[in-house]
MARTOR-494505 format. One record per residue (C-alpha): residue number from 1; residue in one letter; x, z, y. Coordinates in Angstrom, 1 decimal, always signed. Layout:
! MARTOR-494505
[r NUM; 'a'; [X; Z; Y]],
...
END
This chain:
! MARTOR-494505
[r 1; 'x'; [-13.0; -2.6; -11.4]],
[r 2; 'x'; [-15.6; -2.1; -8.3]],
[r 3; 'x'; [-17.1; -5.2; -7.3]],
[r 4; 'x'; [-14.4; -7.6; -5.5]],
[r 5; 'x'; [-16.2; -8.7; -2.1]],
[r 6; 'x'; [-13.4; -11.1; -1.1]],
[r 7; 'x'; [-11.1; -12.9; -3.2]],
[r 8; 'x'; [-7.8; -15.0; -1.8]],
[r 9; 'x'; [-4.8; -16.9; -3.7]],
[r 10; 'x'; [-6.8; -17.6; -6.8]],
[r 11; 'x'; [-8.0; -14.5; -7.7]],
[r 12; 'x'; [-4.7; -13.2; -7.1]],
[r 13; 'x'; [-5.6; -10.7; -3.9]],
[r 14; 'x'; [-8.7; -9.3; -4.1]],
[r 15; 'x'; [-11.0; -7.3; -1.0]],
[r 16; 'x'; [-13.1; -4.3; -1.7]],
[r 17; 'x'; [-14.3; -1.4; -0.2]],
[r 18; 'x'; [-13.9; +2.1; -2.3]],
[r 19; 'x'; [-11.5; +5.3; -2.7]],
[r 20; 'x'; [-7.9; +4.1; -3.9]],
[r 21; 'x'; [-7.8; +7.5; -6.1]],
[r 22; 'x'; [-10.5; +5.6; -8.2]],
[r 23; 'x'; [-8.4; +2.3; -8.7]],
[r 24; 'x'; [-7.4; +2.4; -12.6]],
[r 25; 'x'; [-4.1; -0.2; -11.7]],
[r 26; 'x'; [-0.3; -0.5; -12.9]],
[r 27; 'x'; [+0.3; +1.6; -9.5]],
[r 28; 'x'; [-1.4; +2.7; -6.2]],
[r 29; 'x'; [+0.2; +2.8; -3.0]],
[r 30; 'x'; [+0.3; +5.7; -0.9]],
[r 31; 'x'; [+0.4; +5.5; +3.4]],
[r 32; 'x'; [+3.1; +8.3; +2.8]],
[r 33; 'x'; [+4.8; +10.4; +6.0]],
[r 34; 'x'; [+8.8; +10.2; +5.9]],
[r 35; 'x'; [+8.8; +13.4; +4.2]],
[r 36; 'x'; [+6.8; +12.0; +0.9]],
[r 37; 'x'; [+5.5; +15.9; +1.1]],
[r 38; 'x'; [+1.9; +14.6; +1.2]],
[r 39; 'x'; [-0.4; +14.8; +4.7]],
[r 40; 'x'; [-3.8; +13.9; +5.8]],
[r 41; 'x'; [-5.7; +10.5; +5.0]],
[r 42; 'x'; [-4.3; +8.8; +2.4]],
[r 43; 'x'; [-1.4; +10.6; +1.3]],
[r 44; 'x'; [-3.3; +14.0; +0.8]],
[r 45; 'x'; [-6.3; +12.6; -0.9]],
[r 46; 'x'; [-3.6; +10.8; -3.4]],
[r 47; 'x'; [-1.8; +14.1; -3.6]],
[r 48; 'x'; [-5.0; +16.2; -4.3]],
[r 49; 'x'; [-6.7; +14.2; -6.9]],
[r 50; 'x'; [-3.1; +13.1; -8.7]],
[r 51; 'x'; [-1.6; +16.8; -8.7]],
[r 52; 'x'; [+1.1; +18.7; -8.8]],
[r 53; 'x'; [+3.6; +16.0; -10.4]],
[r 54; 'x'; [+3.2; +13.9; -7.8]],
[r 55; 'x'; [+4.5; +16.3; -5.2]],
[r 56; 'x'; [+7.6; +17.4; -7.5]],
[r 57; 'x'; [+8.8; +13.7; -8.2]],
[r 58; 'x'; [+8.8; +13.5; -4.4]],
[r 59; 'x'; [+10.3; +16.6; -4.0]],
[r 60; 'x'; [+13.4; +15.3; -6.8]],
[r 61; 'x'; [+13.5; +11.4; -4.2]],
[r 62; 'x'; [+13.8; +13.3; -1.7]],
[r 63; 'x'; [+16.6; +15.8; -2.7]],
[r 64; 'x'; [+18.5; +13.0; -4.6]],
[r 65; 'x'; [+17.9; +9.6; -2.9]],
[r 66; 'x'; [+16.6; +10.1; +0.2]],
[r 67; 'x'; [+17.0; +13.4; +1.9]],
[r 68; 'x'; [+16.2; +12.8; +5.5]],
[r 69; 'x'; [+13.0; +11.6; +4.6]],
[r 70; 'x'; [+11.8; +7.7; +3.6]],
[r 71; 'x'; [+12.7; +5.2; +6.4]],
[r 72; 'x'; [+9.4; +2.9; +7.8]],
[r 73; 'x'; [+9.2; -0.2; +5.8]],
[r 74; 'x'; [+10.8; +1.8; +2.1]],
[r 75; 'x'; [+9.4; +1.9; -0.7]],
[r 76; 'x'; [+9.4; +4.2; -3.8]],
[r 77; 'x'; [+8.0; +5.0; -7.1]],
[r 78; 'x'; [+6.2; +8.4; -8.9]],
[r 79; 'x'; [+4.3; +9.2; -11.7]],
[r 80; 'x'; [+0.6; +9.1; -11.0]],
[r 81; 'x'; [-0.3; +12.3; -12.2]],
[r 82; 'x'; [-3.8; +13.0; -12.9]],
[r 83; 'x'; [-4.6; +9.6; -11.0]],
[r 84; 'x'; [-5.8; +6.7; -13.1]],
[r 85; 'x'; [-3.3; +4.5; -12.1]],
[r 86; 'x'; [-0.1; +5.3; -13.5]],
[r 87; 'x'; [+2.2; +5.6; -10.7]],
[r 88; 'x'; [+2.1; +5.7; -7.0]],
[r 89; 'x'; [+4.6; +4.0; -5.0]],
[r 90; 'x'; [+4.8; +5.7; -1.3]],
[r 91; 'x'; [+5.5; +4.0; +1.8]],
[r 92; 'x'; [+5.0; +4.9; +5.2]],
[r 93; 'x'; [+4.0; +2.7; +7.5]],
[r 94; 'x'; [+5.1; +2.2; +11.4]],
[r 95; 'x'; [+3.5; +3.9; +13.7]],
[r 96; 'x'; [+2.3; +1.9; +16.4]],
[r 97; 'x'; [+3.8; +1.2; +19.6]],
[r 98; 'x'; [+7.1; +3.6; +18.8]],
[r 99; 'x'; [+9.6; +0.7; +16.8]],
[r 100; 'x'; [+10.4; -1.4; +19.6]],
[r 101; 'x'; [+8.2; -4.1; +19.1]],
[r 102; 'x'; [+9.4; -4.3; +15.5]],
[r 103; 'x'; [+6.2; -3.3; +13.9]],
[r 104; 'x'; [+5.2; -6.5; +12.0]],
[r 105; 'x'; [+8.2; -6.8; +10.8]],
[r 106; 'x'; [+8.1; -3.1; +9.3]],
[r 107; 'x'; [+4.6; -3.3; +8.2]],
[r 108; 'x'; [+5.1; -6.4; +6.2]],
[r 109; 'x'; [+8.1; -5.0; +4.9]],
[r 110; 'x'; [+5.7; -1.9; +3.4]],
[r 111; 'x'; [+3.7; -4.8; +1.8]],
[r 112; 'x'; [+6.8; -7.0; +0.0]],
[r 113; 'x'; [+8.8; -3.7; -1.0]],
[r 114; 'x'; [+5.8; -1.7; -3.0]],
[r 115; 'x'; [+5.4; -5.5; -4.5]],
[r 116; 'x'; [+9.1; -6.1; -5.5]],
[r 117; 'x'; [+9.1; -2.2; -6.6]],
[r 118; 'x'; [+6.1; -2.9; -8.9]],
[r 119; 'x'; [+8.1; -5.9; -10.2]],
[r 120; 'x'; [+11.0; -4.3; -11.0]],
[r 121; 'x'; [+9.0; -1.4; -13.2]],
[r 122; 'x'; [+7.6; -3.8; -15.0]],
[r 123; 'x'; [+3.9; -3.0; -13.1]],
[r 124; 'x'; [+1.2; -6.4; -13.0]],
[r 125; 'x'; [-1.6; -4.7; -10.8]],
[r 126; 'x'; [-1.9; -2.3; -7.1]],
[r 127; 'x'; [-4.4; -1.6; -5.0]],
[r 128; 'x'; [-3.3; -1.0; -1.5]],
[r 129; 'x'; [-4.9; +0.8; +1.5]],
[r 130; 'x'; [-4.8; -0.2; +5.4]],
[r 131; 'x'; [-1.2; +1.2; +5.7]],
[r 132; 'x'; [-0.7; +2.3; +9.4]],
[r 133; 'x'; [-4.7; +1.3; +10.6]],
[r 134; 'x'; [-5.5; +4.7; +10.9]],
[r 135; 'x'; [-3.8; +7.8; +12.5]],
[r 136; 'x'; [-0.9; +5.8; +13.0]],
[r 137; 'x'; [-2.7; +3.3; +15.5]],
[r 138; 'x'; [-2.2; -0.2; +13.8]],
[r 139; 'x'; [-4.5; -2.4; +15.2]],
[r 140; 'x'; [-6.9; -3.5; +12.4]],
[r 141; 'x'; [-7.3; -7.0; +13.4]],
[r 142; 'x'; [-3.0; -7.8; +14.1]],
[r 143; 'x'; [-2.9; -5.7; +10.4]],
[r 144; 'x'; [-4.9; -8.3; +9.1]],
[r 145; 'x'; [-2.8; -11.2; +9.9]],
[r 146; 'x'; [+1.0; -9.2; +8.9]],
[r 147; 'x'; [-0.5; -8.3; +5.7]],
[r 148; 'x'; [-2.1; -11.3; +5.0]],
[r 149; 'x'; [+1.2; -13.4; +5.7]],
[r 150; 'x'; [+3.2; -11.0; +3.3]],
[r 151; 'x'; [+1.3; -10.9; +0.4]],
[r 152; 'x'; [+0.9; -14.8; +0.9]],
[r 153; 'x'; [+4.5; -15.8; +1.0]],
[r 154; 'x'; [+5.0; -13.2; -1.6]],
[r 155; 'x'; [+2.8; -14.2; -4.3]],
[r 156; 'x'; [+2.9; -18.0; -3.9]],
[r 157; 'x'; [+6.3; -18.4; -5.1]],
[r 158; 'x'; [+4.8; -18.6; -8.4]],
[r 159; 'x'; [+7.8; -16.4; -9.4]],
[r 160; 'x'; [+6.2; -12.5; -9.2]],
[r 161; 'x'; [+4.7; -10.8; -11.9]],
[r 162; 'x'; [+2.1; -9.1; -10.1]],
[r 163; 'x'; [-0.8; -11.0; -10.9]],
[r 164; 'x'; [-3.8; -8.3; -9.6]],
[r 165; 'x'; [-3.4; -6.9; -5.8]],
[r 166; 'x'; [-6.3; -5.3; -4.2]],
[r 167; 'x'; [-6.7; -4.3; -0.6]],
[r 168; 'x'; [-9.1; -1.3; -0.9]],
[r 169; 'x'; [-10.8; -0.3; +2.0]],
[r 170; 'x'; [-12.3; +2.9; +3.3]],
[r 171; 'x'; [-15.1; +1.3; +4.9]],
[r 172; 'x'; [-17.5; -1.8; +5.5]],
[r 173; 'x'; [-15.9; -2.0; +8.8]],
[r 174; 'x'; [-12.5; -2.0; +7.8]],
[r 175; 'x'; [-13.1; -4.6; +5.4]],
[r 176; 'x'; [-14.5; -7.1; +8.0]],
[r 177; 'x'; [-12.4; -6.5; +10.4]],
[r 178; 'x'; [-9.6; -8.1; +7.5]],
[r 179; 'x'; [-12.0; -10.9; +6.5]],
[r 180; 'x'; [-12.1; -11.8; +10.1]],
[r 181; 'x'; [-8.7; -11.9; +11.2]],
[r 182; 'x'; [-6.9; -12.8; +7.7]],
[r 183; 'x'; [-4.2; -15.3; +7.4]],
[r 184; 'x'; [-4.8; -16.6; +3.5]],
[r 185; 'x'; [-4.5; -20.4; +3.2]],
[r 186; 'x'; [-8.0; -21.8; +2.5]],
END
């Protein structure tokens, strides 16, 4: 694991800045489009580095669960492919300003359903990016506080079997942007 810079609910959440494709965890998550057909950021460097399986077990959710596309705030699982972590659980994001002031809501949904998803396969470790900070306009600093909030109420029921969630960031400024505006109890 890269050097943790940041580390919130006992050891639980950890901060770090590095390429998710890199993370060797239970499952990474993708910043997925609706159409779980891969894209830019994120999604296509998830899809490039993991392969081709990827994009068929997205091809067979979307042509058997979900065939107008993944609704903001869904989650779902895949095989990792090539990846080192083995599976990738896609979930796109809200794109700010265009949900009717329903974005935290949707963004902290993104957060708890890739966690209760890893639960229910079993999964004790993700690595997340900044879903919706970057083409789809989140402001870092509100980010901070939504996601900060969900993983907080999520993981200190004492009741979830994820025990190892890391926020990976792209960059140094990315990262203290979080620190800055984070909502972890002390």
């Amino acid at each position: 694991m890269p050097h943790a810079e940041h580390v919130f609910l006992d050891g639980r959440v950890t901060l770090q800045v590095g390429d998710l494709t890199d993370q060797a965890v239970d499952a990474v998550v993708n910043a997925a489009n609706s159409s779980l057909l891969g894209g830019g950021g994120v999604d296509g460097a998830i899809h490039r580095r993991g392969g081709p399986a990827i994009l068929e077990a997205c091809r067979e959710i979307r042509r058997t669960a979900w065939p107008d596309g993944l609704p903001t705030g869904q989650a779902v699982i895949t095989t990792g492919g090539r990846l080192p972590a083995r599976h990738v659980i896609h979930t796109v994001g809200p794109i700010y300003g265009r949900h009717g002031g329903r974005e935290a809501e949707l963004l902290g949904a993104c957060y708890r359903n890739a966690l209760a998803l890893a639960e229910a396969n079993g999964l004790r470790s993700i690595a997340f990016p900044a879903i919706s900070t970057g083409i789809y306009g989140y402001p870092a600093d509100q980010a901070a506080h939504v996601v900060s909030l969900a993983l907080s109420r999520h993981l200190s029921g004492g009741t979830s079997a994820v025990d190892e969630v890391r926020l990976v960031f792209f960059d140094r400024r990315q990262l203290a942007s979080f620190v800055a505006h984070h909502a972890f109890p002390a």
